[in-house]
DSSP file (Angstrom, degrees, kcal/mol; ACC not computed):
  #  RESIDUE AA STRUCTURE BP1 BP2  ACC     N-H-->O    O-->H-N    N-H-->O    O-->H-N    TCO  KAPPA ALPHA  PHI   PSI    X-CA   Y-CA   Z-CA
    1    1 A X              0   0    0      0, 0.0     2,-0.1     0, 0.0     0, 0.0   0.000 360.0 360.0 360.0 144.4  -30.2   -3.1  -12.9
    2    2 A X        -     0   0    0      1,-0.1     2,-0.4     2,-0.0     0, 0.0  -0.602 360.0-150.0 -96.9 167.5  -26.7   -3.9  -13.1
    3    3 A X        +     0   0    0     -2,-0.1     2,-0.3     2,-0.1    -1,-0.1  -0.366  40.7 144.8-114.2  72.7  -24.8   -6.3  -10.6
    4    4 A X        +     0   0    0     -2,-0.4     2,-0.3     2,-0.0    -2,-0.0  -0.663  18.2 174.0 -88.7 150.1  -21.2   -4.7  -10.6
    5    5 A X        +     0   0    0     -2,-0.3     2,-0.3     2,-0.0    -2,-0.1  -0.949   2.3 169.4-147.3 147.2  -19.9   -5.1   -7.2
    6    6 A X        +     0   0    0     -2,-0.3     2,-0.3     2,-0.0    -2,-0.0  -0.896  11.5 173.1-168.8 126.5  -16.2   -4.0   -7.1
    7    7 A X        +     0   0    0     -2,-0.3     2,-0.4     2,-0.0    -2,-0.0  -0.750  27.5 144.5-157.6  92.4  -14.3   -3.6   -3.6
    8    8 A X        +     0   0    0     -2,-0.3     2,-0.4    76,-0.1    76,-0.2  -0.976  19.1 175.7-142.8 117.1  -10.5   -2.8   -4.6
    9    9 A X  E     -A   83   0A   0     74,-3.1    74,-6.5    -2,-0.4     2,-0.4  -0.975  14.1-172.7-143.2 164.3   -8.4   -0.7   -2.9
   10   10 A X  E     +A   82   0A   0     -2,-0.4     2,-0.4    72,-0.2    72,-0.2  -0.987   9.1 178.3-144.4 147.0   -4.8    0.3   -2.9
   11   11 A X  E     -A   81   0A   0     70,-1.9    70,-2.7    -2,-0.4     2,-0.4  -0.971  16.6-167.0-146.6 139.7   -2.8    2.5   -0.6
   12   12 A X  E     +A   80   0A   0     -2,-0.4     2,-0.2    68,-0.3    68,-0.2  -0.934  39.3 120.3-125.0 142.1    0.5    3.7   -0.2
   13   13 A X  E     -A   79   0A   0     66,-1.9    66,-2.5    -2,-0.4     2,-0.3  -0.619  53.7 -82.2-159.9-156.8    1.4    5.1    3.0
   14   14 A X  E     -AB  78  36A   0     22,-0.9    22,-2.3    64,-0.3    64,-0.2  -0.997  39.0-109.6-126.8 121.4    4.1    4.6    6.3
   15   15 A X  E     - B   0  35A   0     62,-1.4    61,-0.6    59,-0.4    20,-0.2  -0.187  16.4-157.1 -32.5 138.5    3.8    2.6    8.9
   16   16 A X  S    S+     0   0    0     18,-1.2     2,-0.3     1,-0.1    -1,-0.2   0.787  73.7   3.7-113.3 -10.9    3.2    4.1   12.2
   17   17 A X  S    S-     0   0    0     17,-0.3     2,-0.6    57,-0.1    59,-0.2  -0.737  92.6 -71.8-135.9-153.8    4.6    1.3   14.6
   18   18 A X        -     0   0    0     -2,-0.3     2,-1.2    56,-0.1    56,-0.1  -0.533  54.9-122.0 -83.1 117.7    6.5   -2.1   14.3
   19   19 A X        -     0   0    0     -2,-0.6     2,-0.8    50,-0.1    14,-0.1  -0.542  21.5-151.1 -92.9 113.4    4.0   -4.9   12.9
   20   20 A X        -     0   0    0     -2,-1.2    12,-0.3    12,-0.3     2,-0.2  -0.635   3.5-135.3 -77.0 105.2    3.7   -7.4   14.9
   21   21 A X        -     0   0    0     -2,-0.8    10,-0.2    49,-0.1     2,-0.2  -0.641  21.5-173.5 -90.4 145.5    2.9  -11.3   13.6
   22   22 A X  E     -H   30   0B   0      8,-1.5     8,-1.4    -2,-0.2     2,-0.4  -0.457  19.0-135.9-123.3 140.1    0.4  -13.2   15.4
   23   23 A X  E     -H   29   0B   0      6,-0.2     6,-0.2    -2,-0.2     4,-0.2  -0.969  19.2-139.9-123.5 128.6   -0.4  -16.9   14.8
   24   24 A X        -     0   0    0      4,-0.6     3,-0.3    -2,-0.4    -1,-0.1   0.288  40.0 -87.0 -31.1 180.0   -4.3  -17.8   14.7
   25   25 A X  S    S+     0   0    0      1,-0.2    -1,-0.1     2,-0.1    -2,-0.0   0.710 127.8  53.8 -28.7 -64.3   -5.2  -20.9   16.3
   26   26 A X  S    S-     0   0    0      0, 0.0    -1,-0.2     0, 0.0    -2,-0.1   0.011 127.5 -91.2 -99.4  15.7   -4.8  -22.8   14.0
   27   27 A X  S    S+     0   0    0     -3,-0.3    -2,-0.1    -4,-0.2     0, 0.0   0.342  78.0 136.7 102.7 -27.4   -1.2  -21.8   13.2
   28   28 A X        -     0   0    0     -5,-0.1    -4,-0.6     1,-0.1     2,-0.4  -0.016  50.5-131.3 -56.0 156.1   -2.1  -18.8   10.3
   29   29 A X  E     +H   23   0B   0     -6,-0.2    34,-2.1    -8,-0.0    37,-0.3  -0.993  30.0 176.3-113.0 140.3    0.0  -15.8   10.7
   30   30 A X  E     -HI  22  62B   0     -8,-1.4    -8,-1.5    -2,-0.4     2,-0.4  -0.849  10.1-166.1-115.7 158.8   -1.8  -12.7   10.7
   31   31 A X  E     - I   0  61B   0     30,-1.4    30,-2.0    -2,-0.2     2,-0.4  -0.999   7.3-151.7-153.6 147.6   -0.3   -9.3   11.3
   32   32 A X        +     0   0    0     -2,-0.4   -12,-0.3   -12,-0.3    28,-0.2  -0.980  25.5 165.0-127.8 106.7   -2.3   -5.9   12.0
   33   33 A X        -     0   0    0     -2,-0.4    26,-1.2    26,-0.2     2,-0.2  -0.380  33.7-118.3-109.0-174.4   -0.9   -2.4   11.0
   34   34 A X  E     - C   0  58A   0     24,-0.2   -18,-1.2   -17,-0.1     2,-0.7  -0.813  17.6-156.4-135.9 114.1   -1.6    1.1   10.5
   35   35 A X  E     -BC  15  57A   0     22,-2.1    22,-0.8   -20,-0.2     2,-0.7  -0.786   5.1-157.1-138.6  68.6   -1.2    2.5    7.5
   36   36 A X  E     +BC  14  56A   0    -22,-2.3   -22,-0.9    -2,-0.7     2,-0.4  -0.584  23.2 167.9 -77.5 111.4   -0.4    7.0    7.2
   37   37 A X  E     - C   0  55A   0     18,-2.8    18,-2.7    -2,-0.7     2,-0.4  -0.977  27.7-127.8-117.4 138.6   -1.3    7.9    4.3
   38   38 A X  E     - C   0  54A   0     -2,-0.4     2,-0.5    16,-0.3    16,-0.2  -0.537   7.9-153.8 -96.0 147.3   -1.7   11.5    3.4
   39   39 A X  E     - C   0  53A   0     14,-1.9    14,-0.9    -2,-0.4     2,-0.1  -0.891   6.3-155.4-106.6 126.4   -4.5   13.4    1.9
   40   40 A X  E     + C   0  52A   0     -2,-0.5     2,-0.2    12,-0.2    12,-0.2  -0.399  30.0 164.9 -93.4 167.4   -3.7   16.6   -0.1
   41   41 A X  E     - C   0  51A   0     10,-0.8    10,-2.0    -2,-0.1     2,-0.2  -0.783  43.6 -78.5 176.7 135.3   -7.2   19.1   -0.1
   42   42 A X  E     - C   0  50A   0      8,-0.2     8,-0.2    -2,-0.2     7,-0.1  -0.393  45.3-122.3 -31.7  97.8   -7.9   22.6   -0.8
   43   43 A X        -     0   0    0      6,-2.1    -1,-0.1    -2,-0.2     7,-0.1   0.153   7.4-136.6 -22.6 143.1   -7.1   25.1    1.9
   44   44 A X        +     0   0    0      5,-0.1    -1,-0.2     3,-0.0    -2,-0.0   0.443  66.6 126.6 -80.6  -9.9   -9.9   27.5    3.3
   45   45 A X  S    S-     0   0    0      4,-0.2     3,-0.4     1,-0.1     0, 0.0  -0.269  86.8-111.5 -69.7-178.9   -7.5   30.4    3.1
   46   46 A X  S    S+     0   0    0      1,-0.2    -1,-0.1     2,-0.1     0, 0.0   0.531 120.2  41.8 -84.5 -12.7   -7.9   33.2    1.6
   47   47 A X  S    S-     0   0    0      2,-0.0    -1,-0.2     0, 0.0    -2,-0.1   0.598  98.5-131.5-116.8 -47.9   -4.8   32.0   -1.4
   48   48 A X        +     0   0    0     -3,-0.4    -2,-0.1     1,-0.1     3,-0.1   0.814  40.5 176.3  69.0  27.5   -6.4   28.5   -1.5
   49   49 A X        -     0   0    0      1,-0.1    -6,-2.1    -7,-0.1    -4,-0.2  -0.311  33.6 -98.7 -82.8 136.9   -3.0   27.1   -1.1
   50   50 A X  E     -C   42   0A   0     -8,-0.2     2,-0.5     1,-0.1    -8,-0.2  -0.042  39.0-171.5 -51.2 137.0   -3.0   22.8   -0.8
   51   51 A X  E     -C   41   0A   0    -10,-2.0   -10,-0.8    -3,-0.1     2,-0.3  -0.878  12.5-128.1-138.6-174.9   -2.7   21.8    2.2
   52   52 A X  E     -C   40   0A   0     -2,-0.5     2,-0.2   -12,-0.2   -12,-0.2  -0.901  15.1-168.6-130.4 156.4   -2.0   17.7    3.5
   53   53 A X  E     -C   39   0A   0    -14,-0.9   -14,-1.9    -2,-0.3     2,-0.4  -0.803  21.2-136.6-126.3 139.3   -4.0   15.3    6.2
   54   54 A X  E     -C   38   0A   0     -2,-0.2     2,-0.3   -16,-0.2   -16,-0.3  -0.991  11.0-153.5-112.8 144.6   -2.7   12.6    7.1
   55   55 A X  E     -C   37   0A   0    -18,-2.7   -18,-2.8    -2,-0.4     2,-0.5  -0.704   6.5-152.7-116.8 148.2   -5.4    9.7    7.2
   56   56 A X  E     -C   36   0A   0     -2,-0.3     2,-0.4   -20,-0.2   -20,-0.2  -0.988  27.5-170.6-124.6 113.9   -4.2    6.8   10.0
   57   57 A X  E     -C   35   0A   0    -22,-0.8   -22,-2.1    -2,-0.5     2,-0.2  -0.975  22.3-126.0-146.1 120.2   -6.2    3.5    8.0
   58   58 A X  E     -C   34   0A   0     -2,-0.4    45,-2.1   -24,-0.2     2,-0.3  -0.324  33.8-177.4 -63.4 140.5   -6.4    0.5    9.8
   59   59 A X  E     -d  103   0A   0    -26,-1.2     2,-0.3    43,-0.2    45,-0.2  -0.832  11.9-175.4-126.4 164.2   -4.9   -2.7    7.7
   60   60 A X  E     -d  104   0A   0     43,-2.6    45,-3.8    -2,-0.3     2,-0.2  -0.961   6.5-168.9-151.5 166.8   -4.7   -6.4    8.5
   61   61 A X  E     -I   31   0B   0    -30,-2.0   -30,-1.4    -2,-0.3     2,-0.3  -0.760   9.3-146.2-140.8 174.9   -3.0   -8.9    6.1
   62   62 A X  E >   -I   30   0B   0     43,-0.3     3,-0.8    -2,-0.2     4,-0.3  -0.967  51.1 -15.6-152.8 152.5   -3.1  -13.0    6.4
   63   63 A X  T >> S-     0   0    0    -34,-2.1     4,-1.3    -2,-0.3     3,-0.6  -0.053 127.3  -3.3  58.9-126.4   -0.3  -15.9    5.5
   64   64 A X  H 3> S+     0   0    0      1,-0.2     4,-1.7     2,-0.2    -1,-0.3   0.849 133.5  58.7 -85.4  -0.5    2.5  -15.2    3.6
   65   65 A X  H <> S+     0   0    0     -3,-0.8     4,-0.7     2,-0.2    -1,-0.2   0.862 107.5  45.8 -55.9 -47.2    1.4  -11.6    3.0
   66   66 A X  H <> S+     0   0    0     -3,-0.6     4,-1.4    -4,-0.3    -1,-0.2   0.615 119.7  48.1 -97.6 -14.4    1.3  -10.8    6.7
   67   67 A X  H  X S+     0   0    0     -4,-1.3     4,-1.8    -5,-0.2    -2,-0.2   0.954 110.6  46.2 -77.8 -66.0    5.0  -12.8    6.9
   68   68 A X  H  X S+     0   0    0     -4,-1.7     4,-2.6     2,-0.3    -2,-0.2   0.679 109.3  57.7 -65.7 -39.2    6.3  -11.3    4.4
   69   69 A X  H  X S+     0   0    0     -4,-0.7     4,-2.9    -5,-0.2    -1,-0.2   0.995 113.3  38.3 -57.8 -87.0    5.0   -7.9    5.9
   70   70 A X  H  < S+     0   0    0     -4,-1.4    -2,-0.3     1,-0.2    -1,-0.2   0.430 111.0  59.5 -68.0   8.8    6.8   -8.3    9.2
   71   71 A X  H  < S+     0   0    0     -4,-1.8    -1,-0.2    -5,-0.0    -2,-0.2   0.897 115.9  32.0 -71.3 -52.7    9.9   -9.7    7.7
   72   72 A X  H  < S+     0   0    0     -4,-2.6    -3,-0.2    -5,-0.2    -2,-0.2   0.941 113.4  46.5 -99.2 -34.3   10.6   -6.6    5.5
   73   73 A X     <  +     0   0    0     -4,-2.9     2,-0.2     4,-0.1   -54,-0.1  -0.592  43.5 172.1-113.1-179.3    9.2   -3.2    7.5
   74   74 A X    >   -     0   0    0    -56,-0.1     3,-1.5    -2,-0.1   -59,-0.4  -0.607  51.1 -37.4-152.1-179.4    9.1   -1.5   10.4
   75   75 A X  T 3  S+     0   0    0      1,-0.3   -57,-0.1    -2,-0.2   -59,-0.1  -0.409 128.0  18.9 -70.5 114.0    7.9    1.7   11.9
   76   76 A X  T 3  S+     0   0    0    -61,-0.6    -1,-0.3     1,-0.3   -58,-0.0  -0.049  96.4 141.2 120.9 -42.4    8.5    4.6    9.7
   77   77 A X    <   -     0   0    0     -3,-1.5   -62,-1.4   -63,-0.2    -1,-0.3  -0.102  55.5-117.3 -58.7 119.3    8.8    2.2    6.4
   78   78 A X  E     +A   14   0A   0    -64,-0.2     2,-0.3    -3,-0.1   -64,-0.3  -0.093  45.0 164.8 -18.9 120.7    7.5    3.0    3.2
   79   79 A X  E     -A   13   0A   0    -66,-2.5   -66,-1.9    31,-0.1     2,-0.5  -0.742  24.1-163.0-170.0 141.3    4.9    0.5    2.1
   80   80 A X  E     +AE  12 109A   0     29,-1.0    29,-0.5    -2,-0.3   -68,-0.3  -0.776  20.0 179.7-120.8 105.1    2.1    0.2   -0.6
   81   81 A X  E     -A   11   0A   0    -70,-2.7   -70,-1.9    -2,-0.5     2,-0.5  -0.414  15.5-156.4-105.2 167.1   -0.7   -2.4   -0.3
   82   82 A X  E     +A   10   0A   0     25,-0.4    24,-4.1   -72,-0.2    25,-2.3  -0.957  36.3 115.5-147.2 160.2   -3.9   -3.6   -2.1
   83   83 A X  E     -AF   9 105A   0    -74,-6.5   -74,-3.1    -2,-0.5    22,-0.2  -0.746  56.5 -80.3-163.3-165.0   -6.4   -5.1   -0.8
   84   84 A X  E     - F   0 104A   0     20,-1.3    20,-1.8    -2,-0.3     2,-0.5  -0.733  40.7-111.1-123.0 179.9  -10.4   -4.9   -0.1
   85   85 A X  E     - F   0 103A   0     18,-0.2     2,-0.3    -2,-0.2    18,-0.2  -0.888  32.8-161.7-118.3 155.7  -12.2   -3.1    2.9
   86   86 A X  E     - F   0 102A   0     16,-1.6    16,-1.0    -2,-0.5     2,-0.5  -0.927  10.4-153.8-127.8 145.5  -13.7   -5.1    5.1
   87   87 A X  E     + F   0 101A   0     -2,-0.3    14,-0.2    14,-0.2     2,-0.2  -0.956  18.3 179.9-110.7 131.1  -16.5   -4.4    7.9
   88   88 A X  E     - F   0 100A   0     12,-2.3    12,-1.3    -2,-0.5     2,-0.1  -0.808  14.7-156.9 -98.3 165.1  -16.9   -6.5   11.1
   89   89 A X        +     0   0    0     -2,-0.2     2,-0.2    10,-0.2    10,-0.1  -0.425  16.5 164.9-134.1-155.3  -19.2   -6.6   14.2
   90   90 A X        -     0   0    0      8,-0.2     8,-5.7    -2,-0.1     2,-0.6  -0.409  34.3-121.1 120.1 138.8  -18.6   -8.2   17.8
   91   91 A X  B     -J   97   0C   0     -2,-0.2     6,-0.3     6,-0.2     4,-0.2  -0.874  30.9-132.8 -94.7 119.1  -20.2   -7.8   20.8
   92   92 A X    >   -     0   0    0      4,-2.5     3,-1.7    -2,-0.6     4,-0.3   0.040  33.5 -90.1 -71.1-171.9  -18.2   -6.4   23.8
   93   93 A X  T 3  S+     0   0    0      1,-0.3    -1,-0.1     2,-0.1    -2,-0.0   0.719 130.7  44.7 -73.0  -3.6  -17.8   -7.4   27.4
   94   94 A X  T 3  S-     0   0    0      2,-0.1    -1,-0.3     0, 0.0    -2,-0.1   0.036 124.5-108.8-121.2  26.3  -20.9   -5.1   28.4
   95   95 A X    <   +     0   0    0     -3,-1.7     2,-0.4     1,-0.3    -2,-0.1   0.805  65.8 159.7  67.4  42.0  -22.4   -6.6   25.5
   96   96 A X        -     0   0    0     -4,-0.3    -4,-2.5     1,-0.0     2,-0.6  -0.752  51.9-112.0 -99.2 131.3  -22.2   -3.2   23.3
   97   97 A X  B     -J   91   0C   0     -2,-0.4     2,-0.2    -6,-0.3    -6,-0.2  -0.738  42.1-160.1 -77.1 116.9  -22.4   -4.0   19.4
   98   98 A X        -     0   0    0     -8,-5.7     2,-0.3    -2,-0.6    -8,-0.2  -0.593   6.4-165.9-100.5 145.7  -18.5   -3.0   18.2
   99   99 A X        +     0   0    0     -2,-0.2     2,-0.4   -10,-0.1   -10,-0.2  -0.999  10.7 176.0-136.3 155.3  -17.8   -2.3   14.6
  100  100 A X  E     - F   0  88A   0    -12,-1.3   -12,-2.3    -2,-0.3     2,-0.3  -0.993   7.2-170.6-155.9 126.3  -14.1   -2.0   12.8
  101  101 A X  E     + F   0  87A   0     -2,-0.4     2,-0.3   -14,-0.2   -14,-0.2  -0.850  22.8 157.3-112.7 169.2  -13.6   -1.5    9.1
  102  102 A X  E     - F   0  86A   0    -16,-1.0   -16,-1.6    -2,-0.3     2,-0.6  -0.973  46.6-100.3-174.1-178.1  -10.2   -1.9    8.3
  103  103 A X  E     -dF  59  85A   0    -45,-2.1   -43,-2.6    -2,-0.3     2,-1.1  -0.809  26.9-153.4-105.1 137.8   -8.4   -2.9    4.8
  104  104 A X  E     -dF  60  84A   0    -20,-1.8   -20,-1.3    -2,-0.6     2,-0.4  -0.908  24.6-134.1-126.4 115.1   -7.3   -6.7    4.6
  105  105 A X  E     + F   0  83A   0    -45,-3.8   -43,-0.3    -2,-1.1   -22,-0.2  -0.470  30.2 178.1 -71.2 135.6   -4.2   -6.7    2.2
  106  106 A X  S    S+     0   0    0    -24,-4.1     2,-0.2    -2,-0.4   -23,-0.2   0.713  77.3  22.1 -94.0 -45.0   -4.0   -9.1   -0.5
  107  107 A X        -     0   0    0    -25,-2.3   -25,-0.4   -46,-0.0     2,-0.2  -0.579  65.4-172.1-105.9 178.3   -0.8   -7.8   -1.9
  108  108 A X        +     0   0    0     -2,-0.2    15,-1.8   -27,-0.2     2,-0.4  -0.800  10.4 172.5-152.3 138.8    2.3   -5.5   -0.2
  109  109 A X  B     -EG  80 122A   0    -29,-0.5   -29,-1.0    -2,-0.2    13,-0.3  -0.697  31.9-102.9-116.2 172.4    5.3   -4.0   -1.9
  110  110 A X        -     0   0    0     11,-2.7   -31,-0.1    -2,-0.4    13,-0.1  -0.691  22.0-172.4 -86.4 174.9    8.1   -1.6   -1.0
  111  111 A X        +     0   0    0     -2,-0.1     2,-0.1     2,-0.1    -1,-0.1   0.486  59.8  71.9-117.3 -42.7    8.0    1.7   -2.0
  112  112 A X  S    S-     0   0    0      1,-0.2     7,-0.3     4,-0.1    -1,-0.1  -0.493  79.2-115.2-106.8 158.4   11.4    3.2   -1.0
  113  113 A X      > -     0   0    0     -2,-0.1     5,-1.5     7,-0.1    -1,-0.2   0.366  31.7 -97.6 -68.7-166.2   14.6    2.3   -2.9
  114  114 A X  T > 5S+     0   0    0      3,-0.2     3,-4.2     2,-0.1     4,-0.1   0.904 125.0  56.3 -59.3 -64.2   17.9    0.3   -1.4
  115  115 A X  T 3 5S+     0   0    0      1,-0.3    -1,-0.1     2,-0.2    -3,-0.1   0.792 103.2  59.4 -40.4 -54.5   19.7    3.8   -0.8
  116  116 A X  T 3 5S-     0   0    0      1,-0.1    -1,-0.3     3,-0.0    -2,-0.1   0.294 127.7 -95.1 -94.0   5.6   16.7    4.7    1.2
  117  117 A X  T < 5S+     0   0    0     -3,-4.2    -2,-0.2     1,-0.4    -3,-0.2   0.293  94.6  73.1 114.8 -36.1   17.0    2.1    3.6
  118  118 A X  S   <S-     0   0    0     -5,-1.5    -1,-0.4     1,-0.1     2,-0.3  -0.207  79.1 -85.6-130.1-144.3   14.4   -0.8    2.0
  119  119 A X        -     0   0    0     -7,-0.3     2,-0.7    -2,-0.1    -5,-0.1  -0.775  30.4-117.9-147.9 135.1   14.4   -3.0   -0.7
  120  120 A X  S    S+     0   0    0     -2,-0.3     2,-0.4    10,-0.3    12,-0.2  -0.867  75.2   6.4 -74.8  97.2   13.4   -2.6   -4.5
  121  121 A X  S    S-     0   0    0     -2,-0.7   -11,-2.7     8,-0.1     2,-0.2  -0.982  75.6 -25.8 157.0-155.3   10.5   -4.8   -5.4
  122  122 A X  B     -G  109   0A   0     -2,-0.4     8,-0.3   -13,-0.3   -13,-0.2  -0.863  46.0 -87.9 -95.0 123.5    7.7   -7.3   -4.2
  123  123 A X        +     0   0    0    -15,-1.8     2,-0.4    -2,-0.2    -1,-0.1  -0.234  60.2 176.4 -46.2 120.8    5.7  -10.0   -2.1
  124  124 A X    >>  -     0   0    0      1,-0.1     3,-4.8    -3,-0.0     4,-0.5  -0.988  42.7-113.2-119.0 123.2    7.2  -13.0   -3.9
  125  125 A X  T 34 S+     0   0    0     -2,-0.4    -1,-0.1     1,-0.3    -2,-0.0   0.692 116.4  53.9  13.1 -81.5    6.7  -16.4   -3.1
  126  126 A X  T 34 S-     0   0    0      2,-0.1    -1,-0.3    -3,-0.1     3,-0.1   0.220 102.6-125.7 -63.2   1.0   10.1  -16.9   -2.0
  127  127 A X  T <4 S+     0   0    0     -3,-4.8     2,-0.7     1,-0.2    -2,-0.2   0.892  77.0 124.0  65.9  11.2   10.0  -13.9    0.6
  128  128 A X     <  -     0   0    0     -4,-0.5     2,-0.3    -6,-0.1    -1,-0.2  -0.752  59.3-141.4-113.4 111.3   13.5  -12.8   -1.6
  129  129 A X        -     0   0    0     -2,-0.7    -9,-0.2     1,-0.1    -8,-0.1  -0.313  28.5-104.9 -10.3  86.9   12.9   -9.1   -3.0
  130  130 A X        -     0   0    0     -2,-0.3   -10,-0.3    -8,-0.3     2,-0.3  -0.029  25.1-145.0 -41.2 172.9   14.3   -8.6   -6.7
  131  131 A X        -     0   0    0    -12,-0.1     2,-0.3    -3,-0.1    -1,-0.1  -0.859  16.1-164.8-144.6 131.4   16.8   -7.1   -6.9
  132  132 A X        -     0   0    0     -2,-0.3     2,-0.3   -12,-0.2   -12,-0.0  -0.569   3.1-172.2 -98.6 135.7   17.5   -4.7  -10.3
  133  133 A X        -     0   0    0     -2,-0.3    -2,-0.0     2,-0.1    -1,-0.0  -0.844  21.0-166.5-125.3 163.4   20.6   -3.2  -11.5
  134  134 A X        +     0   0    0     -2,-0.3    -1,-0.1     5,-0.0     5,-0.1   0.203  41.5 143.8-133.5  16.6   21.1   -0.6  -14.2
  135  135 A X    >   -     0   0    0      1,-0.2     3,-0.7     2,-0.1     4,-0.2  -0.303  50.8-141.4 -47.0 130.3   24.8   -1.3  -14.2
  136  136 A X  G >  S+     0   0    0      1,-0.2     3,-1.5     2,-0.2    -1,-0.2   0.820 102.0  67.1 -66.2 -19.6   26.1   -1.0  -18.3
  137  137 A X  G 3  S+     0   0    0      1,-0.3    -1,-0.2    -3,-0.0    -2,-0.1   0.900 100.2  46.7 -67.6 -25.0   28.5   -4.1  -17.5
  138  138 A X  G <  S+     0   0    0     -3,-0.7    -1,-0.3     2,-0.1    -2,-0.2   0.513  86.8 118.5 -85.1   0.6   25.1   -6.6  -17.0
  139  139 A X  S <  S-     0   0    0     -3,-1.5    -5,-0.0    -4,-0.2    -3,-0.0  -0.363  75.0-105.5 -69.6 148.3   23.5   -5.1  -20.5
  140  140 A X        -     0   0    0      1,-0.1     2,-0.5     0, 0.0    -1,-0.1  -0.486  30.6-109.8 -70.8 140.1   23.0   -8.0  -23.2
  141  141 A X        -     0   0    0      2,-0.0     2,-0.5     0, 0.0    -1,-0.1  -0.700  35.6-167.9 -47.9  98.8   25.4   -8.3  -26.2
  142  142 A X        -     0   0    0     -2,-0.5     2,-0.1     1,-0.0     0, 0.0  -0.965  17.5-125.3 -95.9 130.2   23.6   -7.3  -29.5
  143  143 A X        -     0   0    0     -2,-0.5     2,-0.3     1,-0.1    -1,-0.0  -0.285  25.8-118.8 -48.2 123.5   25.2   -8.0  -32.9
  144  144 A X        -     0   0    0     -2,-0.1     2,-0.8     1,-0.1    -1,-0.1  -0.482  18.3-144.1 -75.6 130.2   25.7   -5.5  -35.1
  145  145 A X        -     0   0    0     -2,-0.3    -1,-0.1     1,-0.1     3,-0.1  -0.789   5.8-155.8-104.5 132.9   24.2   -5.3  -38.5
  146  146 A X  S    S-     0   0    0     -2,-0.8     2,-0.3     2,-0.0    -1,-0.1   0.948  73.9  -7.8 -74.0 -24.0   25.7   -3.9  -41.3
  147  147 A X        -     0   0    0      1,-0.1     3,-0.4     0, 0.0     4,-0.2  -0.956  69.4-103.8-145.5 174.3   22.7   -2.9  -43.4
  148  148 A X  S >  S+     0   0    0     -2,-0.3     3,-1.2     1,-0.2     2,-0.3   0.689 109.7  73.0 -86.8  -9.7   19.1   -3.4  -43.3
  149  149 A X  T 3  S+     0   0    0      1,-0.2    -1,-0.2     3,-0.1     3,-0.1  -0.269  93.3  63.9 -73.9  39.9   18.9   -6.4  -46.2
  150  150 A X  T 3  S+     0   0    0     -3,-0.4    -1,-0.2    -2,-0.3     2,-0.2   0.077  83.9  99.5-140.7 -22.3   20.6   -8.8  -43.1
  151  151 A X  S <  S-     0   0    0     -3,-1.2     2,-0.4    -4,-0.2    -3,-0.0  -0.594  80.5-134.3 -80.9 140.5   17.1   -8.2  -41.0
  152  152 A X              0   0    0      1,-0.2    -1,-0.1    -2,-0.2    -3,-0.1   0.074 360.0 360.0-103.0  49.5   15.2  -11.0  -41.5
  153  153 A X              0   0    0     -2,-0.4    -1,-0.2     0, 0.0    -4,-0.1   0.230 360.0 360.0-138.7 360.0   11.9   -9.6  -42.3
């Protein structure tokens, strides 16, 4: 029998409010979103034409992930995470057994450009977003060869 175990997921989706960081107890920051992402599926009409869902999938992120999180979006933002699903249990105050899956991010990125309003890039270390240009004036200087007996292979 084999033992693969494999619990990887990645979603790119919208925010639906403002994520708000939280510090643990002990000082962590954590931050708890929601995450729309839509799912395209096969009409029942008569055509079969696509039609879209949007799935509202709970996330929660931890450290600089969950900083990093509420630093760069907001409600409405672009945002694509990866991460693993998680299950919990808790009892509530009339001592009903609660359960919550949710997604716990490992990574988070932008999705939408500068022109749109966010940032090009990545969770970096440093909290600073590259930032990429395709300008011709930054392209490196190559030397011209005049023939292919100057290549040195």
């Amino acid at each position: 029998m084999s033992s693969l175990n494999l619990n990887k997921v990645i979603l790119c989706g919208r925010l639906t409010a403002d994520p708000e960081l939280k510090q643990t107890a002990s000082g962590i920051a954590v931050v708890s979103f929601t995450l729309a992402v839509n799912r395209r599926y096969q009409s029942k009409s008569a055509d079969g034409a696509q039609a879209q869902q949007a799935d509202f999938i709970s996330v929660v992120a931890w450290r600089q992930t969950a900083e990093f999180i509420s630093r760069y979006f907001k409600k409405g933002s672009a945002l694509c995470v990866t991460g693993s699903i998680q299950t919990r249990s808790w009892q509530d105050q009339q001592g009903q057994k609660r359960y919550a899956t949710e997604v716990v991010a490992d990574e988070a990125m932008f999705v939408d450009s500068k022109n749109e309003g966010g940032a090009v890039g990545g969770y970096t270390d440093s909290y600073n977003a590259p930032s990429y240009s395709s300008s011709p004036a930054q392209a490196p200087k190559f030397e011209e060869l005049k023939t292919d007996d100057d290549l040195p292979f």
